[in-house]
C-alpha positions in Angstrom: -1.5 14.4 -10.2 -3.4 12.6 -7.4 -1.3 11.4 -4.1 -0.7 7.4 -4.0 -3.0 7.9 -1.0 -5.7 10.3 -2.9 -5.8 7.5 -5.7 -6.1 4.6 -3.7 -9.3 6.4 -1.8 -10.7 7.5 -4.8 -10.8 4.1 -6.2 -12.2 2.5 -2.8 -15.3 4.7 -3.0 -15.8 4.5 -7.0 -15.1 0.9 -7.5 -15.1 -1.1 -4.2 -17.5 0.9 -2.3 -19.1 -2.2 -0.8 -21.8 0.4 1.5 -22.8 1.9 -1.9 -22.0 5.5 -0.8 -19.9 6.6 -3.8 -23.0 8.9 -4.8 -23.7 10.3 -1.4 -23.0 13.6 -0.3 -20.1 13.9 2.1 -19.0 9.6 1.8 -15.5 11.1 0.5 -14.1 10.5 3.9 -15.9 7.0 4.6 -13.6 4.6 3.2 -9.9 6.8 4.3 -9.1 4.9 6.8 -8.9 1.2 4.5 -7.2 3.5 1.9 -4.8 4.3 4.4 -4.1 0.7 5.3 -3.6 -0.6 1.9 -0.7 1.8 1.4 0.7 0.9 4.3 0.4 -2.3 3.2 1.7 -1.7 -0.1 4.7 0.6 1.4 5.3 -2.5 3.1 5.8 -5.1 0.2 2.3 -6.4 0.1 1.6 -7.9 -3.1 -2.2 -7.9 -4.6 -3.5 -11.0 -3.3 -2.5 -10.1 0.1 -4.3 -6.3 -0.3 -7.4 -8.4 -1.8 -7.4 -10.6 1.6 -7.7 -7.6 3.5 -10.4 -5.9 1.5 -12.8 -8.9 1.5 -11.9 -9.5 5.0 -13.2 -5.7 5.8 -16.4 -6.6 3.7 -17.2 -9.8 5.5 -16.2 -8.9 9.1 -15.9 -5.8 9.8 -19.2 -4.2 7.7 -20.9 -7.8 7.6 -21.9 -8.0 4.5 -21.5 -10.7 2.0 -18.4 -10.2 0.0 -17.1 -10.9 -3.7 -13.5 -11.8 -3.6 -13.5 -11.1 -7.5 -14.3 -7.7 -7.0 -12.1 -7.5 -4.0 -9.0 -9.0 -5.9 -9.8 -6.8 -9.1 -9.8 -3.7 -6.8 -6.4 -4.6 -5.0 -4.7 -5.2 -8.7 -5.4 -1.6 -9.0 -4.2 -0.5 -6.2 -1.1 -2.4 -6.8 -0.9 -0.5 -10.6 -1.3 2.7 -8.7 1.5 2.0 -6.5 3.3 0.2 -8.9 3.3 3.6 -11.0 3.0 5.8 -9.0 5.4 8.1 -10.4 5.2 7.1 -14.0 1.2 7.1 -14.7 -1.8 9.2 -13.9 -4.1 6.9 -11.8 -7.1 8.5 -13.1 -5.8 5.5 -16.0 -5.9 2.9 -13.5 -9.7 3.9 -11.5 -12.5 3.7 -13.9 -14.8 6.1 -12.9 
């Protein structure tokens, strides 16, 4: 089974992947270090809303591109499942693709 951290980046480049790199060679790496940040924010009692903040805030500031808070809070409600249950579920359940 997947780390908590191994989940959370493998859902950042198959779902939220806002650059569209989930289908380039060597993007595996691209989106660590927001995967990172959302389970510190996790580990630190942040609920969904505030992880889908953060997410659309990296899509509109920091890679300046137009966002879609839908997407954004649909992808954070995952990563809050995959912390959640962590140690009860698979998170290949939770991601998608």
């Amino acid at each position: 089974m997947p780390s908590e951290l191994d989940a959370l980046k493998r859902l950042l480049l198959l779902e939220w992947d806002p650059l569209g790199l989930s289908d380039c060679d060597g993007a595996e790496c691209h989106y660590d270090p927001y995967a990172s940040r959302v389970l510190e924010m996790l580990a630190k009692g942040a609920d969904a809303d505030a992880v889908a903040s953060y997410l659309h805030s990296v899509v509109t500031t920091e890679l300046s591109l137009t966002g879609d808070i839908a997407c954004d809070r649909a992808i954070a409600a995952k990563a809050f499942a995959i912390s959640v249950n962590r140690d009860r579920h698979d998170a290949a359940q939770i991601i998608q693709k």
